[in-house]
C-alpha positions as CSV (number, residue, x, y, z in Angstrom):
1,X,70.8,32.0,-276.4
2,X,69.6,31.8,-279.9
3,X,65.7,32.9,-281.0
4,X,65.6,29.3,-281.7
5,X,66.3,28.4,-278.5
6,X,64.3,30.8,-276.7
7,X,61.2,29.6,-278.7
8,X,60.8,32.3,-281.4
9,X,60.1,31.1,-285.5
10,X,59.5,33.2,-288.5
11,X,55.9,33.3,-289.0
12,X,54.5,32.4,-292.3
13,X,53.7,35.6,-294.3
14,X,50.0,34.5,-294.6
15,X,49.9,34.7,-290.6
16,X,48.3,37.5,-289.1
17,X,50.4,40.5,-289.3
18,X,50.4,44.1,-287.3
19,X,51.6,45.8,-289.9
20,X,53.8,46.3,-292.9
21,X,57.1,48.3,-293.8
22,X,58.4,50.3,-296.3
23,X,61.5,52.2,-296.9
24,X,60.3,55.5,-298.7
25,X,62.7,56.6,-301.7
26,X,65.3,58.6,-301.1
27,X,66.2,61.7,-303.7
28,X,69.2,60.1,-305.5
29,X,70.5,60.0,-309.1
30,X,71.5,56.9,-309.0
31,X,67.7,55.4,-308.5
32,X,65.3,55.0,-311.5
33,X,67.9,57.3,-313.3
34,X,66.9,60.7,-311.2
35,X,64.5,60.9,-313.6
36,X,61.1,59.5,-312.4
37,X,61.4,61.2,-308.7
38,X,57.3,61.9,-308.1
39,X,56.6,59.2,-310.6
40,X,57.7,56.6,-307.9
41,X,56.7,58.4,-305.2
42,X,53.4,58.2,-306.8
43,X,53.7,54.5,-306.7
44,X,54.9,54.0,-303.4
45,X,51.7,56.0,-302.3
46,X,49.5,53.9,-304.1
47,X,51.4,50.5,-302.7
48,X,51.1,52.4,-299.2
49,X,47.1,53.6,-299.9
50,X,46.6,49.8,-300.8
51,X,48.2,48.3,-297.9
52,X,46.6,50.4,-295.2
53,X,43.2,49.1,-296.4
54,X,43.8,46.0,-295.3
55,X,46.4,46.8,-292.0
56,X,49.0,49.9,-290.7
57,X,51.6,50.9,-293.2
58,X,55.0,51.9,-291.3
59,X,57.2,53.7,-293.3
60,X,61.0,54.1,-292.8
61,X,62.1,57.8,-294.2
62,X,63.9,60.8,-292.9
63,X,61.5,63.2,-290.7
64,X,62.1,66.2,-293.2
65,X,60.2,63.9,-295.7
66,X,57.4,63.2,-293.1
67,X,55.1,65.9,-294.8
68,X,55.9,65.2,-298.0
69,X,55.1,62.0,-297.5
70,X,51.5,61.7,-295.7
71,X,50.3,64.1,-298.0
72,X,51.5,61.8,-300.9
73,X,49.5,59.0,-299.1
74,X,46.5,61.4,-298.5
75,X,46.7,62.0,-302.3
76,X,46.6,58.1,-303.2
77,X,43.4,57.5,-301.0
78,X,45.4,55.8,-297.9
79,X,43.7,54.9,-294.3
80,X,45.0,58.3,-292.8
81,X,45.6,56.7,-288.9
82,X,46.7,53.7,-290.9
83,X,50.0,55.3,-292.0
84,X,52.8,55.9,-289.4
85,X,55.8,57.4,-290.3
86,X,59.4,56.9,-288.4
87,X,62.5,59.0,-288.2
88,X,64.8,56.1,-289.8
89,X,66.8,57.4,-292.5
90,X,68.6,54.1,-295.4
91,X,69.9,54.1,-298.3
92,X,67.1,52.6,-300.6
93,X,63.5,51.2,-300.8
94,X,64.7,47.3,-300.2
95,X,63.0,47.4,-297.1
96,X,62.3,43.2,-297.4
97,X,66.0,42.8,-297.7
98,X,67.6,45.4,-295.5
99,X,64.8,45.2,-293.1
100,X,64.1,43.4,-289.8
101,X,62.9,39.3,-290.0
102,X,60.3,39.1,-287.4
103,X,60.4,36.2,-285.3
104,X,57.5,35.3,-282.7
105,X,57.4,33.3,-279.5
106,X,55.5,30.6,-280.1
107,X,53.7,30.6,-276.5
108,X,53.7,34.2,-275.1
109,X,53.1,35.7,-278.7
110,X,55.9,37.8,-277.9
111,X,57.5,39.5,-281.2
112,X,61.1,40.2,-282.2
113,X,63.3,41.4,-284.4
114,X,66.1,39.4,-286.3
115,X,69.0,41.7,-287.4
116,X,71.3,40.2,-290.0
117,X,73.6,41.9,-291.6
118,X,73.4,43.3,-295.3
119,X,75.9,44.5,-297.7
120,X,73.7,45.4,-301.2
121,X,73.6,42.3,-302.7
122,X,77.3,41.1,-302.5
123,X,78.4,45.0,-302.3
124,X,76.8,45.7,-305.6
125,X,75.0,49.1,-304.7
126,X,77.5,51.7,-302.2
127,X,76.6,53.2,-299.6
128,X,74.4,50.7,-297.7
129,X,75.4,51.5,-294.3
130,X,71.9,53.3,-293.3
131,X,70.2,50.8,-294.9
132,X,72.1,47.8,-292.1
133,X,70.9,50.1,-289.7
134,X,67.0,49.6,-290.4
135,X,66.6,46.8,-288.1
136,X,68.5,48.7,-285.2
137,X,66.8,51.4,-285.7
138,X,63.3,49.9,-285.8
139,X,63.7,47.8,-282.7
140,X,64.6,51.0,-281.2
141,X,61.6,52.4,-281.9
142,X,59.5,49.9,-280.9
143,X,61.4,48.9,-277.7
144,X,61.1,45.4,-279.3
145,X,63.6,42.4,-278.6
146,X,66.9,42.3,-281.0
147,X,68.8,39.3,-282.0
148,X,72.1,39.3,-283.8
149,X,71.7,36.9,-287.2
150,X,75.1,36.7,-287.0
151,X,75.8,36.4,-291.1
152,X,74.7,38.1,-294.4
153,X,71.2,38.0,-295.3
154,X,68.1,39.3,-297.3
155,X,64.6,38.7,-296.7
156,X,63.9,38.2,-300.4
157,X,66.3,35.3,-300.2
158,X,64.1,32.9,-297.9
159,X,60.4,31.5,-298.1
160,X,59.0,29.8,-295.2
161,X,55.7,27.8,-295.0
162,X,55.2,27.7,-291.4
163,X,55.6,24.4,-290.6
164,X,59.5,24.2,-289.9
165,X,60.8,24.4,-293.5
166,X,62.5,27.1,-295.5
167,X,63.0,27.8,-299.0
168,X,66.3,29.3,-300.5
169,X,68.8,29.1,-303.6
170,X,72.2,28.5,-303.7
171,X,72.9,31.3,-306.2
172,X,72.2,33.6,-303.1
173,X,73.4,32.1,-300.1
174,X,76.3,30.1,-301.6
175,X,77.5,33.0,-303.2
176,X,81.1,34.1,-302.0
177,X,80.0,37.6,-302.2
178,X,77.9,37.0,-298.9
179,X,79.4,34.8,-296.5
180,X,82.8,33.1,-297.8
181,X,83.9,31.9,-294.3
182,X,80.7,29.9,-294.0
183,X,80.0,26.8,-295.1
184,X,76.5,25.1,-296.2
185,X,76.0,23.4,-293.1
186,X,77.3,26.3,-291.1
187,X,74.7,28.8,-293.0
188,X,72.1,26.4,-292.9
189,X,72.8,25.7,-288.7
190,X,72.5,29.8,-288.7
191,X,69.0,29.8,-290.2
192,X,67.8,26.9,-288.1
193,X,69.0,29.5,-284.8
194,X,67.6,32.9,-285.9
195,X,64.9,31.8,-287.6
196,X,63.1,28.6,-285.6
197,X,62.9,26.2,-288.3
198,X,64.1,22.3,-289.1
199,X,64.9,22.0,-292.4
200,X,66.5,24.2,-295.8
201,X,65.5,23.5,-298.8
202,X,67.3,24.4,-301.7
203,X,67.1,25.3,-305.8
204,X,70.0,26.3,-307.7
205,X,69.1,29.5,-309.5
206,X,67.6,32.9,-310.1
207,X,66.3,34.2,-313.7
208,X,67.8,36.8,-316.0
209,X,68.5,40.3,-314.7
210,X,67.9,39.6,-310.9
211,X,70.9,42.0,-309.0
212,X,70.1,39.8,-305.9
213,X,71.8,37.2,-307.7
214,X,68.4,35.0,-307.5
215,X,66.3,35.3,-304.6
216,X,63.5,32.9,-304.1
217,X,60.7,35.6,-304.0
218,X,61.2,35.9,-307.7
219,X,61.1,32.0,-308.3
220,X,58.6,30.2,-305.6
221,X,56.5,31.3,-303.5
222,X,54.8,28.9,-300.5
223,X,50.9,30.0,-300.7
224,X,50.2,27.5,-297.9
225,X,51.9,24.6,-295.8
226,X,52.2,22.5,-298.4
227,X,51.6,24.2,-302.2
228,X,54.3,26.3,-303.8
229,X,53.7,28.2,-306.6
230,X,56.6,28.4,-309.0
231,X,57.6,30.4,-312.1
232,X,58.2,28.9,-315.6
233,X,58.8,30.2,-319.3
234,X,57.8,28.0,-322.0
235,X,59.8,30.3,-324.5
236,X,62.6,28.2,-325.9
237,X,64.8,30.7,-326.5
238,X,64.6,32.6,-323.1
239,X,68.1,32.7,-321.0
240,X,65.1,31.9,-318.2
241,X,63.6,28.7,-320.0
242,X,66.6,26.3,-318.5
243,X,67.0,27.3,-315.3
244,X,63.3,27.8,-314.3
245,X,62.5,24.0,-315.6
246,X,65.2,22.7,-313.6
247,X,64.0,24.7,-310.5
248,X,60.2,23.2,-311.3
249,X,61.6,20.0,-310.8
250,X,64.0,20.1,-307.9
251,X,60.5,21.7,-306.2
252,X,58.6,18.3,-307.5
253,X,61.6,16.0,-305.3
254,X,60.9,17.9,-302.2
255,X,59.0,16.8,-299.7
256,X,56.7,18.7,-296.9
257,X,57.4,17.6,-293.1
258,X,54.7,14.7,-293.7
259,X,56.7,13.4,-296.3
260,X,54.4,14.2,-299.4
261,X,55.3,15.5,-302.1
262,X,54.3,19.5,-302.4
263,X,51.8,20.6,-304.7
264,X,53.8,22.9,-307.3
265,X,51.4,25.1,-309.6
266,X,53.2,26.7,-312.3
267,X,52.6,30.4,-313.2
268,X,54.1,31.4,-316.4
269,X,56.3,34.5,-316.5
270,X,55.4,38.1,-317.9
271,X,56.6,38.4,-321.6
272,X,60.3,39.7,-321.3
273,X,60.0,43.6,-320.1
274,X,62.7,45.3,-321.4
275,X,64.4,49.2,-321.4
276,X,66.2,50.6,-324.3
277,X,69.7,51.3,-322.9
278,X,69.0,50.7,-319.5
279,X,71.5,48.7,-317.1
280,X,69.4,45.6,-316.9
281,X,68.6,44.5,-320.6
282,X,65.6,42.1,-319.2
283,X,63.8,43.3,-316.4
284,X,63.3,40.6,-313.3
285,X,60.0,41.1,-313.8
286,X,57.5,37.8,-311.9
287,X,54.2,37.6,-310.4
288,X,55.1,35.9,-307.8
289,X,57.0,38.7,-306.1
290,X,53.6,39.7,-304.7
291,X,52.9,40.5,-300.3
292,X,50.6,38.7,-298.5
293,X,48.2,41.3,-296.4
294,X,45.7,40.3,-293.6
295,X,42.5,39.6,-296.0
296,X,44.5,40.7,-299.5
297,X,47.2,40.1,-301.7
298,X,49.0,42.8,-303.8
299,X,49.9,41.1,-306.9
300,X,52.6,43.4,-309.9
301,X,51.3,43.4,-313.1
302,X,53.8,44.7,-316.1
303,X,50.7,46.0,-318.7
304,X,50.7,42.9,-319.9
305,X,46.4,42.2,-320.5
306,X,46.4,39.0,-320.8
307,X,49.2,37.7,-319.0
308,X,48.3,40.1,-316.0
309,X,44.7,38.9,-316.0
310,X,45.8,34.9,-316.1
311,X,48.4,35.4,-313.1
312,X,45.7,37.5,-311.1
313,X,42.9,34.6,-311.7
314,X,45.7,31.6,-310.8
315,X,46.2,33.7,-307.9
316,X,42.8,34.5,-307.0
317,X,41.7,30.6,-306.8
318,X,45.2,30.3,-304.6
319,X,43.8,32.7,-301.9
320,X,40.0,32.2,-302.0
321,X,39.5,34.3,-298.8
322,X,41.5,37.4,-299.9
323,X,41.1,40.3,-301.8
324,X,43.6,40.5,-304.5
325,X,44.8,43.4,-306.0
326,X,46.7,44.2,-308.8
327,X,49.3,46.7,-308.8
328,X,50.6,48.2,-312.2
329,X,54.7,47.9,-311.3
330,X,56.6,47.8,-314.7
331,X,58.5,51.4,-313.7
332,X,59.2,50.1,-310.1
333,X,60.4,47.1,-311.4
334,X,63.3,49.5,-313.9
335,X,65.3,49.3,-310.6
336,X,65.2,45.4,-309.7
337,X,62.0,44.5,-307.6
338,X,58.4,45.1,-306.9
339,X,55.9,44.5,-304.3
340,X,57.7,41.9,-301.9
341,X,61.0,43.7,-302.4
342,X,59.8,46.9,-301.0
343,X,57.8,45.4,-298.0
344,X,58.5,43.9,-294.9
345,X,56.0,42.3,-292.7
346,X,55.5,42.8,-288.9
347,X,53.4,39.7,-287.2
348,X,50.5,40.2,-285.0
């Protein structure tokens, strides 16, 4: 029988949550160019020192690295019995796309893991193989429930608000590179049986520079039931400006399950971050790639003053009740993603 079926659903992020994973980098050339090794490991300490304040931090890395590791986290101030460390060795630090969806039961409060299958982005990014073991390997370890999602697909690529409805593009799970034998309504029926909810809703596109192909955690982000908060670019002449507007107002047609129309706030997009001679011209840099902690959020910022400061107060007044923390992720982002990318929550 299908999680569906059996009475498990995706929490919404904002739910309570017994922890949060990462996938710990890995020493290869290919990554941040071989060139920034302890830089990022500096940052993924910090990201894990900031998480632990708020809940665990369980972190996916070979046991050789264990060491290494907690005494990284020691370094960036983290909740030492609030970082746990696992023997699961992957191929890179996607950990919300290569990592297990956690569905819960919605009477016993019973939690399990949703295993889909992942091949890099449309098999951008060889080898992955370690990486499609992740959930395997973590419902191994914690002797937790394991469904088979039976199709391609990454966490960054869905947004659910809890009550039944998830968010997706087409760009991502309409792209041949993912699941060519399946068709919408088959994908869709998929969704609805590992993940518990009703109803997929759908925009069209990513912005500039996304090697996910446009995953919705760059785009629109549900901050409760029924608001979404949704990226746009007023610059004219950005490759962004087209597609965002169009995405604003295929978000202002949808409707919640009460058949109102969503509240959509629009946060603008960083100025464009850009690398000399790098592979991606324009980084995917957006604030709205932040993770939902119990009391917090972790918001990037791109040492951008201004903008940084207007996207933290919009999101402050989103989340009254939590702490919300800015995390400086311009070099993390040199590779593709940020905070939600890296992270993977675990519900209570």
């Amino acid at each position: 029988m299908t999680p569906a079926a059996l009475g498990f659903s995706m929490p919404a992020e904002w739910s309570p949550q017994e922890a949060v994973w990462l996938s710990w980098p890995v020493d290869d050339p290919r990554h941040w160019g071989g060139a920034k090794r302890d830089l990022i490991w500096a940052k993924f300490a910090e990201i894990a020192a900031a998480i632990s304040r708020h809940e665990p931090v369980r972190i996916n890395a070979p046991g050789a690295d264990h060491a290494a590791i907690a005494a990284a986290c020691n370094r960036a101030k983290a909740v030492p019995e609030r970082v746990e460390l696992f023997d699961h060795p992957h191929n890179d630090v996607w950990c919300r796309d290569h990592g297990p969806i956690f569905v819960k039961h919605r009477h016993s409060g019973e939690t399990a893991i949703t295993d889909w299958d992942f091949n890099a982005w449309g098999g951008k990014f060889p080898p992955y193989d370690l990486d499609n073991s992740i959930p395997k390997q973590i419902a191994a370890s914690l002797g937790k429930k394991r469904f088979d999602g039976g199709m391609i697909l990454e966490g960054g690529a869905i947004e659910i608000n809890g009550r039944g409805q998830l968010l997706t593009t087409e760009a991502v799970l309409l792209n041949p590179n993912r699941n060519p034998h399946l068709s919408k309504k088959e994908i869709e029926q998929k969704l609805r049986d590992g993940l518990g909810v009703t109803e997929i809703l759908w925009l069209k596109q990513g912005i500039e520079g996304d090697d996910t192909d446009g995953h919705i955690d760059d785009l629109a982000r549900f901050v409760d039931e029924t608001t979404i908060l949704a990226c746009v670019d007023s610059e004219i002449s950005s490759p962004n400006h087209v597609v965002l507007e169009r995405n604003l107002s295929d978000l202002r047609g949808l409707l919640t399950p009460d058949g109102r129309a969503f509240e959509v706030v629009e946060i603008p997009l960083p100025e464009a971050c850009e690398v000399p001679g790098w592979r991606l011209p324009v980084l995917p840099a957006s604030y709205v790639n932040f993770l939902i902690v119990n009391g917090g959020v972790l918001v990037p910022t791109f040492r951008q003053h201004a903008n940084d400061d207007r996207a933290l107060g919009m999101i402050r007044e989103l989340f009254p009740g939590r702490q919300v923390t800015g995390i400086a992720c311009l070099d993390l982002v040199e590779e593709g993603g940020t905070l939600h990318c890296i992270s993977q929550q675990q519900p209570e």
